[in-house]
C-alpha positions in Angstrom: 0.0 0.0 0.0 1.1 3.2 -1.2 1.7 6.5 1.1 -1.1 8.3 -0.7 -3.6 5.5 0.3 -2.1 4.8 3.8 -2.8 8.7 4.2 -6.6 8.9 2.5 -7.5 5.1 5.1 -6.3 7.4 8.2 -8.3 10.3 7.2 -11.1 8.3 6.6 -11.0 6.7 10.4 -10.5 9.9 12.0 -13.6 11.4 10.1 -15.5 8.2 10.7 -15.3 8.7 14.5 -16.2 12.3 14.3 -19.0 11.2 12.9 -19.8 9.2 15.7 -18.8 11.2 18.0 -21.3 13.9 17.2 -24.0 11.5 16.6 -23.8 10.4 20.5 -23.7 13.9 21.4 -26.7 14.8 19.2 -28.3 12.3 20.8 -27.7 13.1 24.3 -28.5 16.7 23.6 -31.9 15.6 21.9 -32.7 13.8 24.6 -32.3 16.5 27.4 -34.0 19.1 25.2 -37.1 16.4 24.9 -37.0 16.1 29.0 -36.7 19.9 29.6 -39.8 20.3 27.1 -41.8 18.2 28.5 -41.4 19.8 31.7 -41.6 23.6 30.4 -45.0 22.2 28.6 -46.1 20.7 32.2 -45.5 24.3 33.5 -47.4 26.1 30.6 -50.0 23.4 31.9 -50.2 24.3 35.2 -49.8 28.0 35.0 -52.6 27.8 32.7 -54.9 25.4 35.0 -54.4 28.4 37.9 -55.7 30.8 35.2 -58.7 28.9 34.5 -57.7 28.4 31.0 -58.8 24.6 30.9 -58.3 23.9 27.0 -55.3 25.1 26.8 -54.4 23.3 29.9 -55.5 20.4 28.9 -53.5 20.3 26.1 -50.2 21.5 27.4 -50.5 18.4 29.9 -51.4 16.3 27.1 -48.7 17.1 24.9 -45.8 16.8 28.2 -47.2 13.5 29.0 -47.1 12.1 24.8 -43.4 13.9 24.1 -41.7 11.8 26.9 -44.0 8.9 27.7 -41.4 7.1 29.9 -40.6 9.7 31.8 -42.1 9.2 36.2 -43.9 12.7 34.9 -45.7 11.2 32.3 -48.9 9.7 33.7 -49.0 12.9 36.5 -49.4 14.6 33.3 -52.5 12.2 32.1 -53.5 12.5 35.5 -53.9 16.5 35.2 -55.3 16.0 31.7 -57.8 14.3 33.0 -58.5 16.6 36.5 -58.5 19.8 34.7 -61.4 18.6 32.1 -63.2 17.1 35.5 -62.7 20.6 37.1 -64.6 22.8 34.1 -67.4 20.3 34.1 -66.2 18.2 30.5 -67.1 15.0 32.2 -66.6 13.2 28.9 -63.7 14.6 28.2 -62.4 13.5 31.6 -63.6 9.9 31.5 -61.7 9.4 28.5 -58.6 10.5 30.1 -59.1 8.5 32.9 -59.8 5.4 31.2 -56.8 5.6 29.3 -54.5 6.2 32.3 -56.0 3.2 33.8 -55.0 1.0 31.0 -51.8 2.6 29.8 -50.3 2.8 34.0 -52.2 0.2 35.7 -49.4 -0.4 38.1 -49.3 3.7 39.0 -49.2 4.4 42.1 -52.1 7.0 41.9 -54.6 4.6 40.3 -56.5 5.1 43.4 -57.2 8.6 42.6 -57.9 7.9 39.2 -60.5 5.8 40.2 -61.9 8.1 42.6 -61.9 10.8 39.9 -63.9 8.6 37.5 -66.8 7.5 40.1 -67.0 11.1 40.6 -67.3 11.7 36.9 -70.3 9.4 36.8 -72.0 10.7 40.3 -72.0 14.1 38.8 -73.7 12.8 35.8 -76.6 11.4 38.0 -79.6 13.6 36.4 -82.9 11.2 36.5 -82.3 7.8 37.3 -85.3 7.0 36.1 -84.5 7.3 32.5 -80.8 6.2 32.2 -79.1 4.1 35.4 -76.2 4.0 33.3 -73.8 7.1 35.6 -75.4 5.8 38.5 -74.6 2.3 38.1 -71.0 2.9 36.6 -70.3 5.4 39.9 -71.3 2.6 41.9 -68.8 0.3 40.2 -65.4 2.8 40.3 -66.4 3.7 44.0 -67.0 -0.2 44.9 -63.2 -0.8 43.6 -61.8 2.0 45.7 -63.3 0.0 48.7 -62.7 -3.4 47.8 -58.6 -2.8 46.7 -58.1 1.0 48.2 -59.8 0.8 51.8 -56.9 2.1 53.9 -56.8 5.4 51.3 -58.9 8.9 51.9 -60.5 8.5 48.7 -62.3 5.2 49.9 -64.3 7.0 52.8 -66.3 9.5 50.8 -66.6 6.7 47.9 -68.4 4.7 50.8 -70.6 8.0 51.7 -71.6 8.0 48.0 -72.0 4.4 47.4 -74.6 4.8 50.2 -76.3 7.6 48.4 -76.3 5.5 44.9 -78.0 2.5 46.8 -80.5 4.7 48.1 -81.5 6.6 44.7 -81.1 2.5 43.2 -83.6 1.8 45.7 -86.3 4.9 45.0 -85.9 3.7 41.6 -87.0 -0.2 42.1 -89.8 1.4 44.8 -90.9 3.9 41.5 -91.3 0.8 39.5 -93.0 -1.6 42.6 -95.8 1.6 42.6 -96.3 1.4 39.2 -97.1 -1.7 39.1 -99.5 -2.3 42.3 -100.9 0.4 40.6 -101.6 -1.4 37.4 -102.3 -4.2 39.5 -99.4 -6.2 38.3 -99.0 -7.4 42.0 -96.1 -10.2 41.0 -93.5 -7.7 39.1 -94.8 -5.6 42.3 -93.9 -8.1 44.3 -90.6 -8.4 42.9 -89.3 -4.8 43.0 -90.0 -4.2 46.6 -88.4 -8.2 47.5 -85.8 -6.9 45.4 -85.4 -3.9 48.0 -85.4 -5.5 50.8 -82.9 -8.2 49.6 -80.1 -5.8 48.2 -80.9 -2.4 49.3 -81.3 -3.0 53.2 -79.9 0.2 54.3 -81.5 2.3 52.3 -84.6 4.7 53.3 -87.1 2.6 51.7 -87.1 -0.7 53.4 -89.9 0.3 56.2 -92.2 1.7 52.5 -90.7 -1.7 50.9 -91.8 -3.9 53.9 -95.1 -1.9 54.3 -96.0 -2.6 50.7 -95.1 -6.5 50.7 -98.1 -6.5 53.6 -100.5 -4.2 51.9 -100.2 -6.5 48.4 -100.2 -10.0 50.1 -103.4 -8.9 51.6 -105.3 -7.4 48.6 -104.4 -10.6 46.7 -105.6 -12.7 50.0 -102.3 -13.8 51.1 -103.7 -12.6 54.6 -101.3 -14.8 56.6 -98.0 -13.6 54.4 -99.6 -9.9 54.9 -99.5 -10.7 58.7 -95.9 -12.1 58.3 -94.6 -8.6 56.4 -96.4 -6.6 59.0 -94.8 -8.1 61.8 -91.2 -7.9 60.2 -92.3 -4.2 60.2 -93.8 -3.9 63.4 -90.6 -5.8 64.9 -87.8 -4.1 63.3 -89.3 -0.2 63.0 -92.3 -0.3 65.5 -92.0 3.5 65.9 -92.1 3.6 62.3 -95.1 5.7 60.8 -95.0 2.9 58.0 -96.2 0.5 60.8 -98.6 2.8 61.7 -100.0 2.6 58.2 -100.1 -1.3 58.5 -103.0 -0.6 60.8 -105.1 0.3 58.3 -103.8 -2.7 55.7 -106.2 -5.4 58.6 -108.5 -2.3 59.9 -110.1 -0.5 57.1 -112.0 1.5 60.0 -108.9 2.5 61.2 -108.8 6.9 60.5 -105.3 7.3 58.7 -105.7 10.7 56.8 -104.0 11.7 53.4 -101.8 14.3 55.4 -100.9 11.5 57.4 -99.3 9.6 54.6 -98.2 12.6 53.5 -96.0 13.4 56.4 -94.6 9.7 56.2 -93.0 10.0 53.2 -91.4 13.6 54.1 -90.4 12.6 57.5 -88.5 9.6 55.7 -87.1 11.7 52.9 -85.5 13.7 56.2 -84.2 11.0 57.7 -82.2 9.9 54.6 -79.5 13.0 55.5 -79.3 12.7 59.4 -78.9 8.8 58.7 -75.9 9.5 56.7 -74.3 12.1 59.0 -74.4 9.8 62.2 -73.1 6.7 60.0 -70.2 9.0 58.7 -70.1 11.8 61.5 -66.2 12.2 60.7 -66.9 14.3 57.6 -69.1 16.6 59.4 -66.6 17.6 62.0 
């Protein structure tokens, strides 16, 4: 080999590993700017979150959490994605967010919260039961798994306060339906829904109505000895109810039970629903 060629193979190995050389630094330097953005974007996030600018917040958190996905700040920024839709009332915006966290970090150690979050999404949807169960009944789910696998965590005593509420408004739902139906005289579906609340919604306010109703149909359809049985359960488990005192009349038609009677019934057990509540959780009303 010539001394030209000896000269142009050195030249060619020294430029070969500056080439390499810058490529590694390139690299580095690419990936600190990535980090540092998605940190500045984080910022613009949060700044904008404290200035009620939720889109824009939104999307600054979004975009910190997609540039640098491995990064620990990652799913705190889907996290925030998520809280700053749930905080300016886009619900659906939220869930998404939510659900997506859940399957992209399951193993995150704020899945908790993000659970939380979601029930509350739901609750907050709970308009009329009556025509869609679907927020109520998903609510109950998210807030069920905080209690079942989070029990020990803040987020799982209001979930219980609120799973309480969802049984109850589950409960005035199936007791809608039972009067419905006794009214159309369709005494087994009756049957059914008010069985139904007794059976799965024991703690709610409508078990002494529930129990009360059982009698009154039992005995219209001249069951008289089941009637007796459903008015004894009442009379034994709430015999200072005023539901009991309306069994009275179920085996006494003589007996003077006015409409503002019944009236005041069903308010004084609407009442009761709250002050219920607060002595069963009295440590949030401290």
């Amino acid at each position: 080999m010539n001394f030209f060629l000896k000269c142009l193979l050195i030249i060619f190995i020294i430029i070969f590993h500056i080439s390499c050389s810058k490529k590694e630094k390139i690299t580095i330097l690419e990936n600190k700017d990535l980090k540092l953005q998605m940190i500045e974007l984080y910022e613009e996030g949060y700044e904008a979150f404290l200035e009620k600018d939720t889109l824009f917040a939104a999307k600054k958190f979004n975009e910190a959490e997609l540039i640098f996905p491995q990064s620990d700040w990652a799913p705190i920024a889907a996290l925030m994605t998520a809280y700053v839709y749930y905080s300016d009332d886009y619900y659906s915006d939220a869930m998404y967010h939510l659900e997506r966290y859940l399957k992209v970090y399951p193993t995150h150690k704020d899945v908790d919260y993000a659970h939380y979050l979601l029930g509350m999404c739901y609750y907050e949807n709970i308009i009329d039961e009556g025509r869609d169960l679907k927020p109520l009944l998903s609510a109950k789910k998210e807030f069920e798994i905080l209690i079942n696998n989070y029990s020990n965590t803040e987020f799982a005593i209001d979930a219980n306060f609120k799973l309480e509420l969802i049984k109850d408004r589950l409960a005035g739902k199936e007791m809608y339906i039972g009067r419905h139906y006794e009214k159309s005289q369709k005494w087994i579906a009756a049957i059914n829904r008010f069985k139904n609340v007794l059976e799965n919604y024991e703690t709610s306010i409508y078990v002494e109505e529930a129990i009360y109703r059982l009698a009154e149909i039992h005995y219209i359809i001249g069951l008289e000895a089941e009637a007796k049985k459903y008015a004894t359960l009442l009379g034994y488990n709430y015999g200072s109810s005023n539901w009991y005192k309306a069994s009275y009349k179920i085996f006494n038609k003589d007996y003077d039970l006015s409409e503002k009677e019944i009236f005041s019934i069903k308010e004084k057990d609407k009442k009761s629903m709250f002050n219920k509540f607060k002595k069963r959780f009295k440590n949030l009303f401290n």
